[in-house]
Structure formats: structure tokens, C-alpha cells
Backbone as a chain_set.jsonl record, in Angstrom:
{"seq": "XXXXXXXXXXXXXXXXXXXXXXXXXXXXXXXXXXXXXXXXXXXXXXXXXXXXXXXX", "coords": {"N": [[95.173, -104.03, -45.809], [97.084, -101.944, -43.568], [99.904, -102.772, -41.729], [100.823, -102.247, -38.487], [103.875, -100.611, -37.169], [106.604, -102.247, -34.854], [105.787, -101.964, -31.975], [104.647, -99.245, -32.027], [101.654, -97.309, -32.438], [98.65, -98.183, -34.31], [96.478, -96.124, -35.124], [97.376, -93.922, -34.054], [99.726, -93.336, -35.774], [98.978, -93.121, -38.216], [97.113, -90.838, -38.044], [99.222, -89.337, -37.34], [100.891, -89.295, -40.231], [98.039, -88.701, -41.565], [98.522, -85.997, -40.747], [100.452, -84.85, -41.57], [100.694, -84.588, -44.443], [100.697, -82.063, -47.328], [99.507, -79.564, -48.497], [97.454, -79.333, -51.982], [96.158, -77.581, -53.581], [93.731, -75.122, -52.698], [91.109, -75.699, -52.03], [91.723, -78.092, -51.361], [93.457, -77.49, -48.877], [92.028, -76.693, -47.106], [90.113, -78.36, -46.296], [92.242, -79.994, -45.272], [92.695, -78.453, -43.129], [90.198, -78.488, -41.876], [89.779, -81.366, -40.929], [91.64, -81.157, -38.952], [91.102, -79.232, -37.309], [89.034, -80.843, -36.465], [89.605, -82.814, -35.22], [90.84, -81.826, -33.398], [88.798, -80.685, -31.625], [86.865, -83.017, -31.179], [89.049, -84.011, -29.392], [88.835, -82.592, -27.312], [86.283, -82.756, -26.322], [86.467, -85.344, -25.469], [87.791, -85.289, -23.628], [86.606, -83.93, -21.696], [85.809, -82.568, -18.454], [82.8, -82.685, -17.02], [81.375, -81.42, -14.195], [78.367, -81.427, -13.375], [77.294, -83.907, -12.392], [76.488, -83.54, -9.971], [73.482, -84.291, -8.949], [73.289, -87.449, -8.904]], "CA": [[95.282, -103.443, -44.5], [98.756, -101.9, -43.065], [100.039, -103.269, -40.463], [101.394, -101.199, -37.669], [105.051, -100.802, -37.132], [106.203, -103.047, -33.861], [106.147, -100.75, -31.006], [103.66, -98.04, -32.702], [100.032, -97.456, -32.147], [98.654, -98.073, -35.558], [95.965, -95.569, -35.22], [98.165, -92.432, -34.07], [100.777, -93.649, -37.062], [97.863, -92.838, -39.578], [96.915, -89.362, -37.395], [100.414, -88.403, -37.715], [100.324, -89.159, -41.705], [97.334, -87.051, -42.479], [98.623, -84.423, -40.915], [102.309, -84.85, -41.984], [100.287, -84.016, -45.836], [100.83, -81.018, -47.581], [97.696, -79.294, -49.7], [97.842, -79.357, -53.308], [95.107, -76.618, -53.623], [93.099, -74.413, -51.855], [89.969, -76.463, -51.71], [92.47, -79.666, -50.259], [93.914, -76.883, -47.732], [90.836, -76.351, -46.203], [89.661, -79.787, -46.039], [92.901, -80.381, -44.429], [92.599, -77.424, -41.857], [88.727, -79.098, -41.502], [90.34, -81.966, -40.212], [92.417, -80.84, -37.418], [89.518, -78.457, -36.158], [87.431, -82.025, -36.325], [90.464, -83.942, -34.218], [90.744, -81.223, -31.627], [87.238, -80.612, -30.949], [86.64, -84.383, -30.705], [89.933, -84.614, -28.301], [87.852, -81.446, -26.604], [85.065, -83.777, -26.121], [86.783, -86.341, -24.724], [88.452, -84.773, -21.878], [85.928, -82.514, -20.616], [85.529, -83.14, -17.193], [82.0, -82.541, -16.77], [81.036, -81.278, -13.144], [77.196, -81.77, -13.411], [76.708, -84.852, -11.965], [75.488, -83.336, -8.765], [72.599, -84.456, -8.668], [72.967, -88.364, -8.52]], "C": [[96.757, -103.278, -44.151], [98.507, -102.311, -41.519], [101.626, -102.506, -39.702], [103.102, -101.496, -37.271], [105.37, -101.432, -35.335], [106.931, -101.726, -32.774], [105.25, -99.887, -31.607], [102.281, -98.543, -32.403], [99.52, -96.858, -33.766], [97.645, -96.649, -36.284], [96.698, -93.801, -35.116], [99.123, -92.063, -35.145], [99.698, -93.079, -37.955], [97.256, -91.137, -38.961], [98.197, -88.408, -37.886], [100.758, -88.518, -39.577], [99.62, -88.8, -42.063], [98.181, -85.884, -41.77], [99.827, -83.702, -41.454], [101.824, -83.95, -43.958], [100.381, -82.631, -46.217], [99.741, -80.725, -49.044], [98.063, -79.12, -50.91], [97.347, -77.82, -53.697], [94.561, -76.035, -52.377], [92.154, -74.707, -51.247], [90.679, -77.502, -50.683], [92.588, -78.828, -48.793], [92.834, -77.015, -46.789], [90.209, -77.274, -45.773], [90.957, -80.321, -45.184], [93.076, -79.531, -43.402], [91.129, -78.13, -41.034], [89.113, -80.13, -40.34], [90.85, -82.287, -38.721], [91.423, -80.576, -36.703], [89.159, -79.709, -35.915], [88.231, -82.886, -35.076], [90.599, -83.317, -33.096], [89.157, -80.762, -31.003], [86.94, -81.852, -30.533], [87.787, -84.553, -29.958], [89.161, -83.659, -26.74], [87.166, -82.183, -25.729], [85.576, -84.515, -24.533], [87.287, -86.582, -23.598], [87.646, -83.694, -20.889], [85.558, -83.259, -19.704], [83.907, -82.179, -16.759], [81.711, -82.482, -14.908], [79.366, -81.715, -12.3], [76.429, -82.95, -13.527], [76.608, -84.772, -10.542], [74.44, -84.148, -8.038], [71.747, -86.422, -8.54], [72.977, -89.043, -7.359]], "O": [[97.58, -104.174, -44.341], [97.631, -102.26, -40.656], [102.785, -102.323, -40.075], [103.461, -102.661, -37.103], [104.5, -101.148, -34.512], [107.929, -101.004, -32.769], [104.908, -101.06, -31.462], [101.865, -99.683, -32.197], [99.755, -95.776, -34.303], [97.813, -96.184, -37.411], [96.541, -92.843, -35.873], [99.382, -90.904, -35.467], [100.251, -92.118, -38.489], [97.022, -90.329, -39.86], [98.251, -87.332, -38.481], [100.833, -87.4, -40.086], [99.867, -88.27, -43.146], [98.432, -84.866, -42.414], [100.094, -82.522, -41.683], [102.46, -83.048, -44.503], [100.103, -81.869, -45.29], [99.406, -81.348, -50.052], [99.205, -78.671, -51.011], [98.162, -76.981, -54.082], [94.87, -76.388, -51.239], [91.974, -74.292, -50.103], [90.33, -77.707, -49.52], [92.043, -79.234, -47.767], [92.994, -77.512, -45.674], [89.623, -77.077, -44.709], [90.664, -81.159, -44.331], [93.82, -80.027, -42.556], [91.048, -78.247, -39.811], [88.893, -79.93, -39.145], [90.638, -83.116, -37.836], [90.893, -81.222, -35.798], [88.837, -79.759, -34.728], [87.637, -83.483, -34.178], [90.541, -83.846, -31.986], [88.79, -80.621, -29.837], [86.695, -81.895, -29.328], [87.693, -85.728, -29.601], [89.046, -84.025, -25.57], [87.41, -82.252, -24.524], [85.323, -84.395, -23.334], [87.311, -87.543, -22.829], [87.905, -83.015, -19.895], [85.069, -84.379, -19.853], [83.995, -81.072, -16.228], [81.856, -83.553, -14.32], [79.187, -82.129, -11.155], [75.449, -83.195, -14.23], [76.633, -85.804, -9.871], [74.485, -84.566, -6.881], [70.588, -86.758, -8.299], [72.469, -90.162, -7.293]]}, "num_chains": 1, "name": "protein.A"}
């Protein structure tokens, strides 16, 4: 297990290292474009301010 640098959030340190990667291939590329799409849709998620609680 690594252990996070002092002052760093060990999880964003490892976010910013995949994406810091550079594709070998064409197949990797795309699996590393996959990625991102997958981290901003799930940051998507996570901030939608849902209005449709009206009705409690």
C-alpha cells in the first residue's frame, strides 16, 4: 500500500497519476479516454442538485 505524501489527499494523488499516463496504443487510448468520461459523469452525479423533492 502507498502511503500518501504529508499534506496530499491520497486518493486525488492516484486520480492525478492515471491521468498524468500517456497511451501506448490505440486500444490503451481509449480505455484511457473511457476513464475520464467514467470520472466526469460520476463527478456529474454527484453534484446534481436535484429539485424534485417537492413533494415531501
Amino acid at each position: 500500500m502507498t502511503k500518501a505524501k504529508q499534506g496530499l489527499d491520497k486518493n486525488l494523488s492516484g486520480v492525478v497519476d492515471d491521468l498524468a499516463q500517456s497511451a501506448v496504443n490505440s486500444h490503451q487510448a481509449q480505455q484511457l479516454q473511457q476513464d475520464r468520461n467514467d470520472r466526469r459523469h460520476q463527478d456529474a452525479l454527484n453534484h446534481d442538485s436535484s429539485t424534485d423533492l417537492e413533494h415531501l
